[in-house]
Every structure is written in C-alpha cells, then in structure tokens.
mmCIF entry with sequence, helices, sheets and N, C-alpha, C, O atoms, coordinates in Angstrom:
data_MODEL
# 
_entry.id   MODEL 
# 
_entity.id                         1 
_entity.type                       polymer 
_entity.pdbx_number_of_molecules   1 
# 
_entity_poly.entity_id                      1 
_entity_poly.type                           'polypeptide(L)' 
_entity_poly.nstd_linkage                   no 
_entity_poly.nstd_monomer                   no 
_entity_poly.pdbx_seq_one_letter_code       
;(UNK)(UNK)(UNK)(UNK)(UNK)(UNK)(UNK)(UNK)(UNK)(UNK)(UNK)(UNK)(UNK)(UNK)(UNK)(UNK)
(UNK)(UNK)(UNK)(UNK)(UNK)(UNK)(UNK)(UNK)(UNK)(UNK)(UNK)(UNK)(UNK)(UNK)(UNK)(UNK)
(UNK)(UNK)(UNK)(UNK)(UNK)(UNK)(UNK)(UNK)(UNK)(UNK)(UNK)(UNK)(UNK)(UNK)(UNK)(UNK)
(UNK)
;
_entity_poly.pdbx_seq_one_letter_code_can   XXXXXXXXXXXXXXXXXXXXXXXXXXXXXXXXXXXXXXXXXXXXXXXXX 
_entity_poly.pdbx_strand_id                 A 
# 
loop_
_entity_poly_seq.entity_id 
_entity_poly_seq.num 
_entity_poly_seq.mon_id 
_entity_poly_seq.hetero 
1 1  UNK n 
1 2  UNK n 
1 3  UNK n 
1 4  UNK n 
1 5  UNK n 
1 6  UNK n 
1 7  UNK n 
1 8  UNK n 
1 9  UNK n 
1 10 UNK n 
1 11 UNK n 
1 12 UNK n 
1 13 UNK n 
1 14 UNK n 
1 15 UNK n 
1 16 UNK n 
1 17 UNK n 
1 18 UNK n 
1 19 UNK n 
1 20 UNK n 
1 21 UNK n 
1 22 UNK n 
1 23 UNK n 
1 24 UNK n 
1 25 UNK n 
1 26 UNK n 
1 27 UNK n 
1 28 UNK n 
1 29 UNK n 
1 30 UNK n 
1 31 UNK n 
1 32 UNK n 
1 33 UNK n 
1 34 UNK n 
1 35 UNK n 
1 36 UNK n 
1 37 UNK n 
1 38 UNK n 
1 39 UNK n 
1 40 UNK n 
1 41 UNK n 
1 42 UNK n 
1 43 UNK n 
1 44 UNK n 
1 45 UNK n 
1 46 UNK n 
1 47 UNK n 
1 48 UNK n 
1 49 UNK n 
# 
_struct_asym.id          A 
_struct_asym.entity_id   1 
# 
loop_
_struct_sheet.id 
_struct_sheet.type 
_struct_sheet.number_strands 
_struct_sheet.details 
AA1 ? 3 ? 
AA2 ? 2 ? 
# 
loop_
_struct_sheet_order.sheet_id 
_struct_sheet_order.range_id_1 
_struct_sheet_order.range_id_2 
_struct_sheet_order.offset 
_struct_sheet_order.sense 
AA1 1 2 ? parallel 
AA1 2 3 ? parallel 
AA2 1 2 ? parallel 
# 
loop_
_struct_sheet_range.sheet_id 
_struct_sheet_range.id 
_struct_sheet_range.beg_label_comp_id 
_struct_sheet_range.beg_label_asym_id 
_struct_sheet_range.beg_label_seq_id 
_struct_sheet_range.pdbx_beg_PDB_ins_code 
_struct_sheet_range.end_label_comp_id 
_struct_sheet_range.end_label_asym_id 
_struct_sheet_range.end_label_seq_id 
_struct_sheet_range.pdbx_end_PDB_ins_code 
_struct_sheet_range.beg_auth_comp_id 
_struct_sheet_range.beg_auth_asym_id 
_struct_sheet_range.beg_auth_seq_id 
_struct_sheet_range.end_auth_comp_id 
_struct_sheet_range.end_auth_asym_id 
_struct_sheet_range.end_auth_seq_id 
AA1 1 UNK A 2  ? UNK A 5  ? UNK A 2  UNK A 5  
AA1 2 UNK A 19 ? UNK A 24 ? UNK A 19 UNK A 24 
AA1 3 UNK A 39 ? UNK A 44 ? UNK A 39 UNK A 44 
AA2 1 UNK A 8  ? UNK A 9  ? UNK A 8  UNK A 9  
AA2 2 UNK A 27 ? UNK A 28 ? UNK A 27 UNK A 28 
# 
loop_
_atom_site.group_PDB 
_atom_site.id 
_atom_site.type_symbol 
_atom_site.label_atom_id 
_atom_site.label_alt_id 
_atom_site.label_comp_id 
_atom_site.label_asym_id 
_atom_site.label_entity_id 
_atom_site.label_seq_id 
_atom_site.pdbx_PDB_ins_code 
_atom_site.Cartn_x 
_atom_site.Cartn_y 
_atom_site.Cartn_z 
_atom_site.occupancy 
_atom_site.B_iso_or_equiv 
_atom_site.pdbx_formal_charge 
_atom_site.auth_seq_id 
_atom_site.auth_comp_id 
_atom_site.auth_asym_id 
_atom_site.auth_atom_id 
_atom_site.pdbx_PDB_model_num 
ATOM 1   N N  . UNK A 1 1  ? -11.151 -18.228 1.599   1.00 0.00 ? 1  UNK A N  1 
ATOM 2   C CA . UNK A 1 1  ? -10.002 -17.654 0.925   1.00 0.00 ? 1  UNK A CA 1 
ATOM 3   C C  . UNK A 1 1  ? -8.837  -17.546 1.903   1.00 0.00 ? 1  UNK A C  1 
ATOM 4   O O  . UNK A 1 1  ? -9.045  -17.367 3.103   1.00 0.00 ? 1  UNK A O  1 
ATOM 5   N N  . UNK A 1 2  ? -7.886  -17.630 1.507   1.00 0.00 ? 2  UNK A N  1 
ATOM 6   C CA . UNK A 1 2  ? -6.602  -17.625 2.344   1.00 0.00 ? 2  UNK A CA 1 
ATOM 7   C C  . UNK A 1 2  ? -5.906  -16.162 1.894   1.00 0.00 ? 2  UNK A C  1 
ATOM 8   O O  . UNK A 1 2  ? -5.833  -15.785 0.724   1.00 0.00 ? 2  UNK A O  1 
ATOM 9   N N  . UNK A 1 3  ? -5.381  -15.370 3.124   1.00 0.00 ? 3  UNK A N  1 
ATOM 10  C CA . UNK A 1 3  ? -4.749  -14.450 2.831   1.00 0.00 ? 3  UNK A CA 1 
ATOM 11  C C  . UNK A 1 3  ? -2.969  -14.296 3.002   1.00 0.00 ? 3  UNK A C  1 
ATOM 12  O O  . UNK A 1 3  ? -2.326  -14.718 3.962   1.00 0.00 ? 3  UNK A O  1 
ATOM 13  N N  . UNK A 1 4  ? -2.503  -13.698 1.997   1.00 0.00 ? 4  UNK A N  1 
ATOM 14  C CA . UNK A 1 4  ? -1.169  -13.559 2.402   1.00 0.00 ? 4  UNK A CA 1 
ATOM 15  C C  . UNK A 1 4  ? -0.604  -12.114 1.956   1.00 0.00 ? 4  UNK A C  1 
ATOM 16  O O  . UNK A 1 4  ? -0.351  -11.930 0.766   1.00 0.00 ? 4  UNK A O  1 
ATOM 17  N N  . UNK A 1 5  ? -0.415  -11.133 2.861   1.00 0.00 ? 5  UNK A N  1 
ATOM 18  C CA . UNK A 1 5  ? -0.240  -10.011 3.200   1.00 0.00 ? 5  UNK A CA 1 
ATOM 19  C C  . UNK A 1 5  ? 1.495   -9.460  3.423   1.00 0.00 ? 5  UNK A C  1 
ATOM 20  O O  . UNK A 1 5  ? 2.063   -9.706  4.487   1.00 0.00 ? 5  UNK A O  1 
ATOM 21  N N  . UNK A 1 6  ? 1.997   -8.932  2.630   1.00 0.00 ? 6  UNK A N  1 
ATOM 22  C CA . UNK A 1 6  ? 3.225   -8.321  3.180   1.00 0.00 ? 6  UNK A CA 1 
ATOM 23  C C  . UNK A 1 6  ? 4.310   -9.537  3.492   1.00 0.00 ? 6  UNK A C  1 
ATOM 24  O O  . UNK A 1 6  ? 5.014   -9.543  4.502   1.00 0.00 ? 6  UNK A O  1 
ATOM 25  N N  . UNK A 1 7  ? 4.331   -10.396 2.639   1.00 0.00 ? 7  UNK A N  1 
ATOM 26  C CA . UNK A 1 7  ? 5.126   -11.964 2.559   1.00 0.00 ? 7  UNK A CA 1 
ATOM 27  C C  . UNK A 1 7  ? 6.433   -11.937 1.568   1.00 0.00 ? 7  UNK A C  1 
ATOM 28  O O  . UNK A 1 7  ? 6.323   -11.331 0.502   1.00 0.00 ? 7  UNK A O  1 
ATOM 29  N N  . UNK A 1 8  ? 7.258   -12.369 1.792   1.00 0.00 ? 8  UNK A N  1 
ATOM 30  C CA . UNK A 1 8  ? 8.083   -12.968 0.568   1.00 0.00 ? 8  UNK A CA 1 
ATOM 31  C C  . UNK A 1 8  ? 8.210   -14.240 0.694   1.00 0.00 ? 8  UNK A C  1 
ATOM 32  O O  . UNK A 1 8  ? 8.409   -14.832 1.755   1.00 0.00 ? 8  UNK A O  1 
ATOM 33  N N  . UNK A 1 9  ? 8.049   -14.948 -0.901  1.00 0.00 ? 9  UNK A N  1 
ATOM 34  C CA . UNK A 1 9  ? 8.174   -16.105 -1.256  1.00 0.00 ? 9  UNK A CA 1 
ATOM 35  C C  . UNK A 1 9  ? 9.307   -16.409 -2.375  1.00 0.00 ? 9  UNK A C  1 
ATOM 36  O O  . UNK A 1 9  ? 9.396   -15.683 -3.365  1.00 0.00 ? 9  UNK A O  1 
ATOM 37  N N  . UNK A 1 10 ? 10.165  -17.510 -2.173  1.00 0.00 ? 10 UNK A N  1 
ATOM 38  C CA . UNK A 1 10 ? 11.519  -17.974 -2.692  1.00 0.00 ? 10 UNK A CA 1 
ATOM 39  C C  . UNK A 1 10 ? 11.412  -19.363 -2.544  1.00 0.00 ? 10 UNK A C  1 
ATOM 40  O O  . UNK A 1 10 ? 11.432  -20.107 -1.563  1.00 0.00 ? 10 UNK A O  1 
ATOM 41  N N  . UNK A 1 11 ? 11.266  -19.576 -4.017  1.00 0.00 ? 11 UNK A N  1 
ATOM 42  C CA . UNK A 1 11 ? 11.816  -21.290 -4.347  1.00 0.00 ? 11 UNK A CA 1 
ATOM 43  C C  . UNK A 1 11 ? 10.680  -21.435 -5.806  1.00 0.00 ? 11 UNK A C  1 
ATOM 44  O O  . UNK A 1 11 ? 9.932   -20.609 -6.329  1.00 0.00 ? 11 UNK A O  1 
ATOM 45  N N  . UNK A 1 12 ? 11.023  -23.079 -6.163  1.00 0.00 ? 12 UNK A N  1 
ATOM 46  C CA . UNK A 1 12 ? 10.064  -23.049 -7.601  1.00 0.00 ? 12 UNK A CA 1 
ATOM 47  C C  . UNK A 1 12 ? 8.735   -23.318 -7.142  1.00 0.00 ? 12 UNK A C  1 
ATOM 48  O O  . UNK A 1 12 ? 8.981   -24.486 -6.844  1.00 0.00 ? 12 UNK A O  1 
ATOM 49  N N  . UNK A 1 13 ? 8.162   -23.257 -7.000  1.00 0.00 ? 13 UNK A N  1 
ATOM 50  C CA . UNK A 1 13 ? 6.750   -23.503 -7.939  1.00 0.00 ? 13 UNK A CA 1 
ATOM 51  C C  . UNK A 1 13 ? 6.067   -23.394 -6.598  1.00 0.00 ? 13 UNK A C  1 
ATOM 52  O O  . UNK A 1 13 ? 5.167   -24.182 -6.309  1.00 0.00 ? 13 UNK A O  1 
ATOM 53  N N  . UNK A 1 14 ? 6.528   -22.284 -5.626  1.00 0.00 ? 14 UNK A N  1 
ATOM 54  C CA . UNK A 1 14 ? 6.212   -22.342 -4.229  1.00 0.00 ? 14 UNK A CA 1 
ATOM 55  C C  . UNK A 1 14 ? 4.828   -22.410 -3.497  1.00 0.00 ? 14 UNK A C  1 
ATOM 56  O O  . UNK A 1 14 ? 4.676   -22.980 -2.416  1.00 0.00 ? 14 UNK A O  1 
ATOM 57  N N  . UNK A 1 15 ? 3.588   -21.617 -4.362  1.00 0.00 ? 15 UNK A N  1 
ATOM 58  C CA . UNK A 1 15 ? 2.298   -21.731 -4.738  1.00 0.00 ? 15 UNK A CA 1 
ATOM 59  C C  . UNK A 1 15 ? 1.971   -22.880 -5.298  1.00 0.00 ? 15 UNK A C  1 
ATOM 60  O O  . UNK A 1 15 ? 0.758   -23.091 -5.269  1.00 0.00 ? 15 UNK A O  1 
ATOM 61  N N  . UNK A 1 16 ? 2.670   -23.773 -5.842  1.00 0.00 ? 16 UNK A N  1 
ATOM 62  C CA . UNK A 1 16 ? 1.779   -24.513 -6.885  1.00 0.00 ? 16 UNK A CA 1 
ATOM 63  C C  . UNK A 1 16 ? 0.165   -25.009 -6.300  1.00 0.00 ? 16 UNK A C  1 
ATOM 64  O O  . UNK A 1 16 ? -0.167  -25.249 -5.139  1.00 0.00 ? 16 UNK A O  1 
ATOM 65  N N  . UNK A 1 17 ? -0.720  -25.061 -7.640  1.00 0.00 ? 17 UNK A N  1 
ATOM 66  C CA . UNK A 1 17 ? -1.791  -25.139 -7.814  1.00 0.00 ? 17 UNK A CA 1 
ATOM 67  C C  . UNK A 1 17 ? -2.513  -25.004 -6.207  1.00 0.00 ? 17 UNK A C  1 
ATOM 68  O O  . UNK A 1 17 ? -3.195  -25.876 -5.669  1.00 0.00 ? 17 UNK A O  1 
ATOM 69  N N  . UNK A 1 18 ? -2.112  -23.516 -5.572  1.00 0.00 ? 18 UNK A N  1 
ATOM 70  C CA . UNK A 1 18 ? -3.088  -22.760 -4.836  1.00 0.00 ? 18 UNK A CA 1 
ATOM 71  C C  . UNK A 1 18 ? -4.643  -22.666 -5.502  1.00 0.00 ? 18 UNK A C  1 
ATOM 72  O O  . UNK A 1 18 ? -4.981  -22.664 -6.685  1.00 0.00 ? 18 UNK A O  1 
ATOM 73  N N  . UNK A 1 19 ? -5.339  -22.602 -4.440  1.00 0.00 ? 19 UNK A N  1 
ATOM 74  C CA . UNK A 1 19 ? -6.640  -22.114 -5.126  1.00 0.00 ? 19 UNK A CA 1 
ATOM 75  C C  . UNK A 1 19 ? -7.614  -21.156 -4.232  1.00 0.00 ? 19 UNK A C  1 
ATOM 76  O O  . UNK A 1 19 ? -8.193  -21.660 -3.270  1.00 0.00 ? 19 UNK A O  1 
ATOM 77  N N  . UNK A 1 20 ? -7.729  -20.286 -4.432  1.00 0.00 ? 20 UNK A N  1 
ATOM 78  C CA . UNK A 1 20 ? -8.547  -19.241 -3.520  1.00 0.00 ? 20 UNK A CA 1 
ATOM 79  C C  . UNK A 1 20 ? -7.956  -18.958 -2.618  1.00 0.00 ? 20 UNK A C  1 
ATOM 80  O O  . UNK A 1 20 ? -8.019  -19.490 -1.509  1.00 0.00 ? 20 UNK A O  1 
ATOM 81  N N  . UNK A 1 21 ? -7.159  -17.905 -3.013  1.00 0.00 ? 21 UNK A N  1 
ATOM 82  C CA . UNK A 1 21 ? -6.249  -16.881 -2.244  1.00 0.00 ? 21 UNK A CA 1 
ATOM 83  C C  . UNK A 1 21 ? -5.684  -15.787 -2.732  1.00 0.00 ? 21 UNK A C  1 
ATOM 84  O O  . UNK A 1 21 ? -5.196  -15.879 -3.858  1.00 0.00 ? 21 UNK A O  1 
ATOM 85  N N  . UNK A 1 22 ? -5.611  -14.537 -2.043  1.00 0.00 ? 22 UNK A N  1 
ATOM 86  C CA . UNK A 1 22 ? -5.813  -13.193 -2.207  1.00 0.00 ? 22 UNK A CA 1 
ATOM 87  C C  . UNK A 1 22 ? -3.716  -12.720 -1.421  1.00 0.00 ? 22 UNK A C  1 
ATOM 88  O O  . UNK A 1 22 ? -3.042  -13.069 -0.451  1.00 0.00 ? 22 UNK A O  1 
ATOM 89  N N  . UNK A 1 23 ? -3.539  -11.784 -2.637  1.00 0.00 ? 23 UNK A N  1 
ATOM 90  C CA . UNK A 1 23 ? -2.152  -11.792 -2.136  1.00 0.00 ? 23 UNK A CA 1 
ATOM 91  C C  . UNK A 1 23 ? -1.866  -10.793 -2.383  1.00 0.00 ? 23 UNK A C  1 
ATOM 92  O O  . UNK A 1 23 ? -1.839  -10.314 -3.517  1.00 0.00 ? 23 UNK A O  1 
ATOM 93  N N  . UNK A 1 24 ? -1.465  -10.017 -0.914  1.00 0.00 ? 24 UNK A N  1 
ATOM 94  C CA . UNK A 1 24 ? -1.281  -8.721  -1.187  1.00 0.00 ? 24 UNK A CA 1 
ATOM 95  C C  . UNK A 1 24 ? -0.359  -7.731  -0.604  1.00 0.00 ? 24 UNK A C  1 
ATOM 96  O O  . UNK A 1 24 ? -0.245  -7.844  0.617   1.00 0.00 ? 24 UNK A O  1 
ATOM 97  N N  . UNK A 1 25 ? 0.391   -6.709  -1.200  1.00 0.00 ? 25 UNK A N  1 
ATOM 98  C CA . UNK A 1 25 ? 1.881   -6.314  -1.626  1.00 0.00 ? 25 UNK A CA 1 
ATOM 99  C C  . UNK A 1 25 ? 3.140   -7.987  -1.321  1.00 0.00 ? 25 UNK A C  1 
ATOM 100 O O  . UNK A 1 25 ? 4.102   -7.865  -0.562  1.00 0.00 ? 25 UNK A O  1 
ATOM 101 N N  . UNK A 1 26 ? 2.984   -8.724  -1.713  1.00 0.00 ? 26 UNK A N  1 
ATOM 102 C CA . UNK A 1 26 ? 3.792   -9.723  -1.946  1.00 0.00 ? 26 UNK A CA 1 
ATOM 103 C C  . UNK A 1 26 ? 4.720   -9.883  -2.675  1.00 0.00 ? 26 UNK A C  1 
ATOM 104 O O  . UNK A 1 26 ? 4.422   -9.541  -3.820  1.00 0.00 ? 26 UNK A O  1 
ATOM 105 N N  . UNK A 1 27 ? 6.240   -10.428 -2.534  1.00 0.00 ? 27 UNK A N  1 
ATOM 106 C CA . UNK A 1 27 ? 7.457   -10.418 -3.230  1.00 0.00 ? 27 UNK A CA 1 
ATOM 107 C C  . UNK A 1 27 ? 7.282   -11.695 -3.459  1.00 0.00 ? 27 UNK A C  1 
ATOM 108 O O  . UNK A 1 27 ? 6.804   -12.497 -2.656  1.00 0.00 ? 27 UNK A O  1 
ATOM 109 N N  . UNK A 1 28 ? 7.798   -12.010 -4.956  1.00 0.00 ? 28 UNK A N  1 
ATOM 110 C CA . UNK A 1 28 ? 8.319   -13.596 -4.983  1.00 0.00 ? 28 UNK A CA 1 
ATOM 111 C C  . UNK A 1 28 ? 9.375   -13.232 -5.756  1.00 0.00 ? 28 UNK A C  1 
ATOM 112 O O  . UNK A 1 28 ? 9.244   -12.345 -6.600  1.00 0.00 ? 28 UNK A O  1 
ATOM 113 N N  . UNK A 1 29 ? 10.792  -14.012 -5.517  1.00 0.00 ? 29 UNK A N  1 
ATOM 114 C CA . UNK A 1 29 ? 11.928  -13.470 -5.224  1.00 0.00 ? 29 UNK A CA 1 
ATOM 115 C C  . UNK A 1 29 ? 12.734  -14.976 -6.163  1.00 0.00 ? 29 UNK A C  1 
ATOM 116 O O  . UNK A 1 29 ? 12.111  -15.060 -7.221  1.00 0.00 ? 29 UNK A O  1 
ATOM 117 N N  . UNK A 1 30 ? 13.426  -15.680 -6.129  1.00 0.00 ? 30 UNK A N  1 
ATOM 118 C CA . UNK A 1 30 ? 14.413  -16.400 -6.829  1.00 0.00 ? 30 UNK A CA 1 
ATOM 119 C C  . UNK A 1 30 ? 13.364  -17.953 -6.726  1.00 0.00 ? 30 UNK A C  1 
ATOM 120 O O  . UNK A 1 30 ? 13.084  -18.709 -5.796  1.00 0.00 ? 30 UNK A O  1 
ATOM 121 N N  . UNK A 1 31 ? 13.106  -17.923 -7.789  1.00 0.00 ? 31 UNK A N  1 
ATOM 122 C CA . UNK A 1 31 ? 12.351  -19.343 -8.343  1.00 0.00 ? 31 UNK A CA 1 
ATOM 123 C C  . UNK A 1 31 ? 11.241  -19.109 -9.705  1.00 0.00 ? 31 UNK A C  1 
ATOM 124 O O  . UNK A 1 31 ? 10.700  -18.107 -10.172 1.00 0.00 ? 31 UNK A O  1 
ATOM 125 N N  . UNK A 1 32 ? 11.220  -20.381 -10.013 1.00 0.00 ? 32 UNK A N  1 
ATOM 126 C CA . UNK A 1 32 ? 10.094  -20.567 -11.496 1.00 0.00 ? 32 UNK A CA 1 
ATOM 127 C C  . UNK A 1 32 ? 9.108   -21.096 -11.085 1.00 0.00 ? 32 UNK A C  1 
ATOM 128 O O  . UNK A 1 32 ? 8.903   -22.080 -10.375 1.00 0.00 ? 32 UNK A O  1 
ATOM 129 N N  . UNK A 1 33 ? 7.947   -19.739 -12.014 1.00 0.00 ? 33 UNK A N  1 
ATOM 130 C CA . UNK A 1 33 ? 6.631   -20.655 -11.995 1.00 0.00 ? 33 UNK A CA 1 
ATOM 131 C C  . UNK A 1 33 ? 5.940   -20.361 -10.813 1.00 0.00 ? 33 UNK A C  1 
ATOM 132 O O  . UNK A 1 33 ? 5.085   -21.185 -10.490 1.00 0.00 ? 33 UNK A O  1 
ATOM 133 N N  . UNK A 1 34 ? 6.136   -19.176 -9.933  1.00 0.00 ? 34 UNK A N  1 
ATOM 134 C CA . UNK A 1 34 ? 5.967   -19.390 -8.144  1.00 0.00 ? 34 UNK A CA 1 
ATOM 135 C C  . UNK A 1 34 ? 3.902   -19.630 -8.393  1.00 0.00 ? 34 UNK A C  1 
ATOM 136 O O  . UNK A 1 34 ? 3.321   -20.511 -7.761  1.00 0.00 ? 34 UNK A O  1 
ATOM 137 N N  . UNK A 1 35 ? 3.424   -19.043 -9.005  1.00 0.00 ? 35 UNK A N  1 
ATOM 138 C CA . UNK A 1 35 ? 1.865   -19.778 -8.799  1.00 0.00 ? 35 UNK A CA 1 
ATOM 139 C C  . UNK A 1 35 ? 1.265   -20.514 -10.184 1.00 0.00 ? 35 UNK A C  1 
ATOM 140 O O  . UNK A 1 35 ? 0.175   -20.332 -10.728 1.00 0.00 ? 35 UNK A O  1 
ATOM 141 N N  . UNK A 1 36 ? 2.250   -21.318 -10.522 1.00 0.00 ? 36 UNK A N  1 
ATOM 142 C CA . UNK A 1 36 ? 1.681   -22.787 -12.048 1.00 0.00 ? 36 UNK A CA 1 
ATOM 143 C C  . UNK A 1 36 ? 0.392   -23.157 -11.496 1.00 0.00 ? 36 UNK A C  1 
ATOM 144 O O  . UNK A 1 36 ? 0.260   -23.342 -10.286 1.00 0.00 ? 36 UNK A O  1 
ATOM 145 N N  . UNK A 1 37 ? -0.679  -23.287 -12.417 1.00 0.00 ? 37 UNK A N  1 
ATOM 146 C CA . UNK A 1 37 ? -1.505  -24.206 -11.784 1.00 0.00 ? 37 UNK A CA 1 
ATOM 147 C C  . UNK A 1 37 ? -2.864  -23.429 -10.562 1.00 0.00 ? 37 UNK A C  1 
ATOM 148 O O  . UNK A 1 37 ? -3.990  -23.646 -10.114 1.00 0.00 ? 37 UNK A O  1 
ATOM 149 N N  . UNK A 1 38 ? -1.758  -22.469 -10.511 1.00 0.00 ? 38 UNK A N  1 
ATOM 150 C CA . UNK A 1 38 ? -3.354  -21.612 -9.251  1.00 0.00 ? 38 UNK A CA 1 
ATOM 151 C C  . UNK A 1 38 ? -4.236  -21.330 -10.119 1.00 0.00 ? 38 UNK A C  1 
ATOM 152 O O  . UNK A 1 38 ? -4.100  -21.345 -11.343 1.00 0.00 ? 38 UNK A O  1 
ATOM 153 N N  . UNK A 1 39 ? -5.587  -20.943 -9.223  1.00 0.00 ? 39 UNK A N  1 
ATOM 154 C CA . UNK A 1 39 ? -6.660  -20.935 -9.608  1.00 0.00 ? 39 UNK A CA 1 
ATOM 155 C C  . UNK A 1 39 ? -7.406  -19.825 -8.786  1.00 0.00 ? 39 UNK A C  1 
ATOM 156 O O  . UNK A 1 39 ? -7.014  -19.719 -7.624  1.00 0.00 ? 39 UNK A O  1 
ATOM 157 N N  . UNK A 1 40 ? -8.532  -18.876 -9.230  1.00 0.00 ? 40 UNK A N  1 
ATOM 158 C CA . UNK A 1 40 ? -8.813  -18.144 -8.381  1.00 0.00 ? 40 UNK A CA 1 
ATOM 159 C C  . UNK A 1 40 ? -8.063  -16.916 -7.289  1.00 0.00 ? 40 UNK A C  1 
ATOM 160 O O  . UNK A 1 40 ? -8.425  -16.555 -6.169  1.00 0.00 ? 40 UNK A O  1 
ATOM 161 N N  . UNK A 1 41 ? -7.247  -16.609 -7.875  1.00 0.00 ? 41 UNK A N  1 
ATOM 162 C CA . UNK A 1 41 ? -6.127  -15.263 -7.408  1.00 0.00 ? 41 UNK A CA 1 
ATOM 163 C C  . UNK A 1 41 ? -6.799  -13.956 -7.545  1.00 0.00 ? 41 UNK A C  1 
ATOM 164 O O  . UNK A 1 41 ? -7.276  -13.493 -8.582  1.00 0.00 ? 41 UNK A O  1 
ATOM 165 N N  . UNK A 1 42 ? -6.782  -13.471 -6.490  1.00 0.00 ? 42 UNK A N  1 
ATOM 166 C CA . UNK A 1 42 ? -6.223  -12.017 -6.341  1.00 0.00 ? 42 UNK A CA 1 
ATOM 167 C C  . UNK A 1 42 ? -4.694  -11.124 -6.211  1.00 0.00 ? 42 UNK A C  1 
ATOM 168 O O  . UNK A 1 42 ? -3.881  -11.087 -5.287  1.00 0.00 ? 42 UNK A O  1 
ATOM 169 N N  . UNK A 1 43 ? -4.701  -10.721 -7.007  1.00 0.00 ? 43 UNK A N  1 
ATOM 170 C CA . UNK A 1 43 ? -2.930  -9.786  -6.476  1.00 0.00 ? 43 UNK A CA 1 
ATOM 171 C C  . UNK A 1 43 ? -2.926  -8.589  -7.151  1.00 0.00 ? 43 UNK A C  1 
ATOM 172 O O  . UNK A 1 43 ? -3.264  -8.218  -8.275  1.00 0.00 ? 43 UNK A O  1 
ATOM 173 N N  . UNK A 1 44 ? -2.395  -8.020  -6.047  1.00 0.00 ? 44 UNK A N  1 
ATOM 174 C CA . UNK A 1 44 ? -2.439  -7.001  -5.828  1.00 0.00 ? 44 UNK A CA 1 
ATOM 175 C C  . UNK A 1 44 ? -1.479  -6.167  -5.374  1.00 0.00 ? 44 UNK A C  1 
ATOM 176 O O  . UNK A 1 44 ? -1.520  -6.357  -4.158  1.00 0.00 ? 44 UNK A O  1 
ATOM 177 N N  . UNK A 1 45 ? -0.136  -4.880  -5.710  1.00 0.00 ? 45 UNK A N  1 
ATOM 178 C CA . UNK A 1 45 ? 0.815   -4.813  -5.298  1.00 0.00 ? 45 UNK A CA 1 
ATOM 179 C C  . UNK A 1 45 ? 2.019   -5.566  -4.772  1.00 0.00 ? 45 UNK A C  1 
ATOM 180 O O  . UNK A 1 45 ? 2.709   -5.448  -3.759  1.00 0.00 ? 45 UNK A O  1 
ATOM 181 N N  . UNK A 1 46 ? 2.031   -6.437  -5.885  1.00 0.00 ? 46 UNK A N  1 
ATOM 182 C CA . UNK A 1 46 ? 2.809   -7.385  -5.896  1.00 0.00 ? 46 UNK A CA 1 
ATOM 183 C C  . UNK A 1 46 ? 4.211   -7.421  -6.835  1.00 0.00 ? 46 UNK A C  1 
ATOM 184 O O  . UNK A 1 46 ? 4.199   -6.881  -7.942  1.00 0.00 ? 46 UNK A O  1 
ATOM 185 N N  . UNK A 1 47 ? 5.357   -8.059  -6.348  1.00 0.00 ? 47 UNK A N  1 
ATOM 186 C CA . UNK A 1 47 ? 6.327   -7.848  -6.864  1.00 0.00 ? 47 UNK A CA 1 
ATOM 187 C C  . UNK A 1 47 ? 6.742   -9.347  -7.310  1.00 0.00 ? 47 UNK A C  1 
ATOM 188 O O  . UNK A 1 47 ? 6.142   -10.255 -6.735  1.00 0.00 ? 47 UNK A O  1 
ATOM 189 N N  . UNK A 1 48 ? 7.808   -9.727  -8.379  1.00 0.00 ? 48 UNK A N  1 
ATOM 190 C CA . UNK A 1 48 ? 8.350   -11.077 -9.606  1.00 0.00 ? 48 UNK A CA 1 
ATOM 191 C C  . UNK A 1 48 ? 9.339   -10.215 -10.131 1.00 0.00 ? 48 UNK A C  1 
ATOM 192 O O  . UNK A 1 48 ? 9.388   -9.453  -11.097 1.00 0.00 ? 48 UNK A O  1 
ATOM 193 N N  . UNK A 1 49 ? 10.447  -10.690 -8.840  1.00 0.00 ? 49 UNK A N  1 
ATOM 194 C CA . UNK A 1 49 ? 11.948  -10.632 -9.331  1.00 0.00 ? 49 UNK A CA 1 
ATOM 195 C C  . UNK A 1 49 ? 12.562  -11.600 -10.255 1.00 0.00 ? 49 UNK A C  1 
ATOM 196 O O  . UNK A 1 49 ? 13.742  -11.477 -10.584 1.00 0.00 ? 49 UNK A O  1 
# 
C-alpha cells in the first residue's frame, strides 16, 4: 500500500487509476476527477475543494 499523509494535490485526474493506497488528512484542491478509476482506497480526513 502506498501512503500519502498531510499532502495537497492540484490538477485533473491527478490519482488516476491509483490502486492500493491509503490517504490521509489530504487536500485535493483545483482539478476533475482527482481519483477516476482508483481502486482499493482508504481516506480519511480528507478535503475536495
């Protein structure tokens, strides 16, 4: 699993089709779609401006 902890993410589809990864207090900020296609997520205190 891949972790991403205390991150902000900006742009489209910036995740696309991630798979097994855990995301946590994370911002995703100006873009569409930031995880289309993932698979297997955790989130958790997460923010979708």
């Amino acid at each position: 699993m891949t972790n991403y902890e205390n991150e902000y993410f900006e742009g489209e589809r910036i995740l696309y089709g991630a798979e097994n990864i855990n995301l946590n207090e994370v911002t995703f900020g100006h873009g569409e779609s930031p995880l289309k296609e993932a698979k297997n997520i955790t989130l958790t205190k997460s923010i979708f401006k």
